[in-house]
N, C-alpha and C positions, 0 to 999 in steps of 0.2 A: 031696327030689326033687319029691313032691307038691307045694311051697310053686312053687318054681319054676313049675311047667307051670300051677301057678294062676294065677301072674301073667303067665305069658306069654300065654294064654287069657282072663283078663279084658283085655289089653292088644288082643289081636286085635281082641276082639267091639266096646274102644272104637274101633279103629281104624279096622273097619268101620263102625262106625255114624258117625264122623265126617264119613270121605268120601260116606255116603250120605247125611247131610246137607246139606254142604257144595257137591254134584253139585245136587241140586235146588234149594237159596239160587240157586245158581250160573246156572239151566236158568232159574229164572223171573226172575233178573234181563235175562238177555241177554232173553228177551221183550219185555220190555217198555223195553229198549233202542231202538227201532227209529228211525230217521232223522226219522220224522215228529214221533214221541214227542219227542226231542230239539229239535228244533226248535220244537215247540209248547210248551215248558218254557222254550226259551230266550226264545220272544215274549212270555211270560208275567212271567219275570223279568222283560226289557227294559222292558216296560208299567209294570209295578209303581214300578219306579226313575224311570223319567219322570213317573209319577204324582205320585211320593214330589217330585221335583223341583220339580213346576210348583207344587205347595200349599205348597213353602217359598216361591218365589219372591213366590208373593199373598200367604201371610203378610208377609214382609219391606215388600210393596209396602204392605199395610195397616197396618201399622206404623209404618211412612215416614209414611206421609199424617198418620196422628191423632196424633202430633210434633208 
């Protein structure tokens, strides 16, 4: 009977400590979720990618030429 109420009691205390973890992962991501946030991530990505774009493109063009 002791074995029992031990594991049920260590299962609690993970249980609890799970979702008190998992509430605050949770609490600081919606934070820093915010619209601006978002937005300013996605211009950032955008940027990168056109970056990444234009320098194949001048490669390719520099490329072409000394052919």
């Amino acid at each position: 009977m002791i074995r029992r109420f031990f594991w049920f009691l260590l299962g609690a205390v993970a249980g609890i400590t799970g979702m008190s973890w998992l509430k605050k992962t949770m609490t600081s991501l919606a934070d820093r979720m915010t619209p601006a946030n978002i937005a300013d991530a996605a211009i950032h990505s955008l940027t990168a990618v056109v970056n990444k774009v234009v320098s194949l493109i001048q490669l390719g063009i520099a490329k072409y030429r000394a052919s």
